[in-house]
C-alpha positions in Angstrom: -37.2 37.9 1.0 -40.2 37.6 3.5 -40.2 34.9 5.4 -43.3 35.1 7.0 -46.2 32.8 7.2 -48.7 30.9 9.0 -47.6 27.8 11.1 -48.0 24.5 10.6 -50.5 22.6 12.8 -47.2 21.3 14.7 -46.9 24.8 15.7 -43.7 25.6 13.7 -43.4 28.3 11.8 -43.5 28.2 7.7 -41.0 30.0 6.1 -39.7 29.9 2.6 -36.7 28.8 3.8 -38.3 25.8 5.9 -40.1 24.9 3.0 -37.7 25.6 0.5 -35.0 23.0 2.2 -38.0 20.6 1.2 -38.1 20.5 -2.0 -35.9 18.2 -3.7 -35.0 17.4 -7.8 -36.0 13.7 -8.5 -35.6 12.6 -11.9 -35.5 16.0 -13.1 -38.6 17.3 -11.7 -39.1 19.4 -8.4 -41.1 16.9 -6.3 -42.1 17.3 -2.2 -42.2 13.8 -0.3 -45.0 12.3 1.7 -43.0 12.4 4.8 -42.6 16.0 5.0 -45.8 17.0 3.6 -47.3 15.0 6.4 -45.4 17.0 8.8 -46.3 20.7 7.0 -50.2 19.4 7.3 -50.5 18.3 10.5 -51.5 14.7 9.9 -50.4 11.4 9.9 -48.2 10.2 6.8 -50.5 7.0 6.8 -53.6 9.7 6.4 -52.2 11.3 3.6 -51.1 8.4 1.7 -55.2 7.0 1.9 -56.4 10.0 1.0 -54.3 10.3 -2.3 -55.7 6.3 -3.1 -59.1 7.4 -1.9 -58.8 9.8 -4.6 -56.0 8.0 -6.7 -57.5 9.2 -10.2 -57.1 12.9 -9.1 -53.4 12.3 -8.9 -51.9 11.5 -13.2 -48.0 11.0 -13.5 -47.1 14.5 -13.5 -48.6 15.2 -10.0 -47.7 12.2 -8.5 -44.2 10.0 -8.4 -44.7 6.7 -7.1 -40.6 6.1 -5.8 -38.9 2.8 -6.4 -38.0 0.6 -3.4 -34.6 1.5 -4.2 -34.9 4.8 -4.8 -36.9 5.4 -1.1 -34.4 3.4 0.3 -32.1 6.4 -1.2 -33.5 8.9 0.6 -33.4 7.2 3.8 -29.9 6.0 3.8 -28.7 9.3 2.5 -30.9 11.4 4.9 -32.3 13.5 2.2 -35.3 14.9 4.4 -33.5 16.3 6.9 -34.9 14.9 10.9 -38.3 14.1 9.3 -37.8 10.0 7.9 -37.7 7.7 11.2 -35.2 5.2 11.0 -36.7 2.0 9.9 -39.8 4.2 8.1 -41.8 1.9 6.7 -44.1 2.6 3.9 -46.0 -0.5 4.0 -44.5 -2.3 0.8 -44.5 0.8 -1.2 -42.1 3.2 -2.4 -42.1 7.0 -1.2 -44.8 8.9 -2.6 -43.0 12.4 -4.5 -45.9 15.0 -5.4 -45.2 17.6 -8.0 -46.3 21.6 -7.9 -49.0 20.5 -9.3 -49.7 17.3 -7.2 -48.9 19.5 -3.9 -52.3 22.0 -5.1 -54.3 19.0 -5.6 -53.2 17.4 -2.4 -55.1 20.4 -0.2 -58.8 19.4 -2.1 -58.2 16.1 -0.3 -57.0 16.6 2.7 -59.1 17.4 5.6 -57.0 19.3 7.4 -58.0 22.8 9.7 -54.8 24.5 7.9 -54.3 22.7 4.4 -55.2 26.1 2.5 -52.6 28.1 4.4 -50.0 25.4 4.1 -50.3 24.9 0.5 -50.2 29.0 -0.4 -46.9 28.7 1.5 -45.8 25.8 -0.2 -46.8 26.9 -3.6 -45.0 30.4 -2.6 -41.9 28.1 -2.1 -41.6 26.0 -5.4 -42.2 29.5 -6.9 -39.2 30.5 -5.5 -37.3 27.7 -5.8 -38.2 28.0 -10.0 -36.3 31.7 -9.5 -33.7 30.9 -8.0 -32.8 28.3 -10.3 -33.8 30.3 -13.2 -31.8 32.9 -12.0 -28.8 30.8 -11.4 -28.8 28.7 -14.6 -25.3 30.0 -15.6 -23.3 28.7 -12.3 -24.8 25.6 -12.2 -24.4 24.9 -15.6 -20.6 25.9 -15.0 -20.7 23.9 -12.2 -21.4 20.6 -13.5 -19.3 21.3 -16.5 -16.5 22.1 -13.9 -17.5 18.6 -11.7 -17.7 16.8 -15.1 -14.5 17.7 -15.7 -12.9 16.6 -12.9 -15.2 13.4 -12.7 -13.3 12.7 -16.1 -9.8 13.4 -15.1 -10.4 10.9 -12.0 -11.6 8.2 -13.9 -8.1 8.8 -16.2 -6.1 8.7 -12.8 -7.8 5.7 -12.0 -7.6 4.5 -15.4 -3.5 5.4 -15.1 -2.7 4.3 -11.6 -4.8 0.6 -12.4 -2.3 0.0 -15.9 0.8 1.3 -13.2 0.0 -1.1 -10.5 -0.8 -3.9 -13.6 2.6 -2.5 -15.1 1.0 -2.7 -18.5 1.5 1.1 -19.4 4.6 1.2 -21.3 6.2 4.2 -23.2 5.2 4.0 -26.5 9.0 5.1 -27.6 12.2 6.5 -26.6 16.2 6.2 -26.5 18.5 4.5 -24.2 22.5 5.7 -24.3 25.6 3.9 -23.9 25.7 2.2 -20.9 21.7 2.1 -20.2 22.5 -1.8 -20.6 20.4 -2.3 -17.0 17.5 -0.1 -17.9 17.1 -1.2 -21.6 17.1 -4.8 -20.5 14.3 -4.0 -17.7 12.4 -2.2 -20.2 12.8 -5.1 -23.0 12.2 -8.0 -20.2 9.3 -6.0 -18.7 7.7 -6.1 -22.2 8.0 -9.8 -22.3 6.8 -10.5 -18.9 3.8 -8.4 -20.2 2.8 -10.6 -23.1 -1.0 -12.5 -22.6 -0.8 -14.7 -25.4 2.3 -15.2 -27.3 5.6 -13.2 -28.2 7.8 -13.1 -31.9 11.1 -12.0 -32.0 12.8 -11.0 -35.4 16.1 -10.2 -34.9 19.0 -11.4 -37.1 21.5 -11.6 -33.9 20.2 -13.6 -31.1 22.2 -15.8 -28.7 21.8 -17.4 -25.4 21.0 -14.4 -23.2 17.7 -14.1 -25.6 16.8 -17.5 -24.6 17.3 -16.7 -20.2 15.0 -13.0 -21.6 12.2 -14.7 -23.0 12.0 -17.0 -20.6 10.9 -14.2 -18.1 7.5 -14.0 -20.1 3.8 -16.0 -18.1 3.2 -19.5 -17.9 1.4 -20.3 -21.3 2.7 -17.7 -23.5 4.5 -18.9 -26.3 7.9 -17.5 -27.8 9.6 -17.9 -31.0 12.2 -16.7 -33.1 12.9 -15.5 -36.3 16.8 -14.9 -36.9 19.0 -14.3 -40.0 21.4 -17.7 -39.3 21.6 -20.1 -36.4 25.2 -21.0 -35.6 26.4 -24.5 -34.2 27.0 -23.4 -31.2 23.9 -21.5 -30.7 21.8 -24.6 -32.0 23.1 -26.5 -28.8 22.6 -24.1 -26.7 18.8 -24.3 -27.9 19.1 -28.0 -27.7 20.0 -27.7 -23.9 17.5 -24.8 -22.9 14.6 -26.8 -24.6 15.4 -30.1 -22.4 14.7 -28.0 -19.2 12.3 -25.3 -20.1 9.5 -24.6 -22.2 10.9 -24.8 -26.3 11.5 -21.7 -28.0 11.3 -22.7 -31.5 13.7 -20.6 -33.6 13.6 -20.2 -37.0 16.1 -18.7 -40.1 14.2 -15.9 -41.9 16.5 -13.6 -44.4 14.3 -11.0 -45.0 14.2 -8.6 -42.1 16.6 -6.0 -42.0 15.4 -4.0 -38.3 14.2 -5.6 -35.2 10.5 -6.3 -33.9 9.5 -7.6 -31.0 6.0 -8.6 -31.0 4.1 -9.1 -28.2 0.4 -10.4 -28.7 -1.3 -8.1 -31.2 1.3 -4.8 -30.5 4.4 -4.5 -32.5 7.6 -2.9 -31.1 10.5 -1.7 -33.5 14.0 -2.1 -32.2 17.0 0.0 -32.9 19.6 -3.0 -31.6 19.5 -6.3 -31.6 18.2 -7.5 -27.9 21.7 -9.2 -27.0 23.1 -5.3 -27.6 21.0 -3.5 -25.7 22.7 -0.6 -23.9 26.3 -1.0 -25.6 25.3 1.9 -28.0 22.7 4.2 -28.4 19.3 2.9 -29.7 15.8 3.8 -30.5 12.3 1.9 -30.4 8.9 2.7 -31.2 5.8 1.1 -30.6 4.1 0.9 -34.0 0.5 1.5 -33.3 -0.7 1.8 -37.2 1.1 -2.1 -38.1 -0.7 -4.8 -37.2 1.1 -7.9 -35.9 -1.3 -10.1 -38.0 0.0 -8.6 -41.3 3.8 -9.1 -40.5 3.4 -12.6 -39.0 1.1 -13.5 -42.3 4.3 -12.4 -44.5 6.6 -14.6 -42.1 
């Protein structure tokens, strides 16, 4: 590619390169700033910007892109124009003027500068360019942001995962414990419970006291009850007693359940063994994503 040109009245030389690297995508449309047109002109920014409001009505929308506050403040912060924006550039209360192909043309009738015709040939030879090389490289960069999308997505999942680790709120959705698991199947089960928001049911036709001491694991303000095929004498004082020193768990006699279910707020947990059993034998659950809690506690 030939790279040479005339210079700039600053004496630098134009190259496509030099004026390629200034040529940026704002919101979707190849654009040059103020700043650096300035520069390429060999005037004063303030100079340009009175001679495009001196002759605003030769400058529509699609030559001219009048930058938010914020998004100036963008290219400052993030050094977008590479040596050319001053720290603390102040465009006097307005945003960052962006000037099309189009605008860039125009922008030379206006200007009276010694060497605004060279510099806008070299300048229009760059955006023509620039349009080839991105024509010509439509394919990769299409790839590439379907490759960066991609891994944008599996980050947010990581995030998504690590967040519901550190809340331990991601629990397996089922699974098996053995003989002997009786430590880890009554983490698992207590975790569960300590997990509950709103309110936990237990159906499970043999409870006794060490269901009372697991539930009681479960937040501040979350209710318990439950739902058990008979409650014994004994059992019925040892509810008596809990309930005088911690919050009540009501429990109630219901005959018709054969399996267990735990229930915690609106998710519904089926239960191979009674909790009071966990880990003697070998037991399944299941978190039962298609049965809503709302259905079995309206048939309670």
């Amino acid at each position: 590619m030939d790279n040479k040109s005339e210079k700039p009245q600053g004496g630098n030389p134009l190259t496509l390169d030099s004026v390629g690297n200034r040529i940026f995508t704002i919101r979707g449309t190849q654009v040059m700033i103020d700043v650096d047109l300035a520069i390429l002109y060999g005037v004063e920014n303030r100079v340009l910007r009175q001679a495009v409001r001196r002759n605003i009505d030769s400058f529509p929308d699609d030559f001219l892109l009048r930058l938010s506050l914020d998004e100036s403040n963008s290219l400052i912060h993030n050094g977008v124009s590479q040596l050319v924006i001053p720290s603390g550039y102040n465009t006097g209360g307005a945003g960052i003027f962006a000037f099309t192909e189009q605008g860039v043309a125009m922008l030379a009738t206006v200007l009276k500068s010694k060497n605004a015709k060279e510099v806008s040939i070299a300048i229009m030879r760059a955006f023509v360019a620039m349009r080839r090389f991105l024509a010509s490289n439509a394919q990769v960069f299409q790839r590439l942001d379907s490759i960066e999308y991609r891994l944008l997505e599996s980050d947010r999942k990581f995030e998504d995962l690590y967040s519901k680790l550190e809340e331990k709120s991601l629990a397996p959705k089922q699974g098996i414990f053995y003989d002997g698991q009786i430590y880890d199947s009554y983490t698992f089960a207590t975790d569960l419970i300590q997990s509950a928001k709103q309110r936990i049911i237990l159906i499970d036709n043999y409870v006794d006291n060490s269901v009372l001491t697991m539930l009681d694991k479960r937040a501040e303000n979350v209710t318990a009850e439950i739902y058990t095929l008979s409650v014994s004498h004994k059992f019925r004082l040892d509810i008596e007693k809990h309930d005088q020193q911690y919050s009540p768990i009501p429990v109630k006699v219901f005959t018709k359940a054969h399996d267990r279910f735990l229930i915690i707020d609106e998710k519904v947990y089926h239960f191979g063994a009674s909790l009071k059993d966990l880990g003697k034998k070998w037991f399944a659950f299941s978190l039962m994503e298609e049965t809503s809690a709302a259905e079995i506690l309206s048939r309670l």
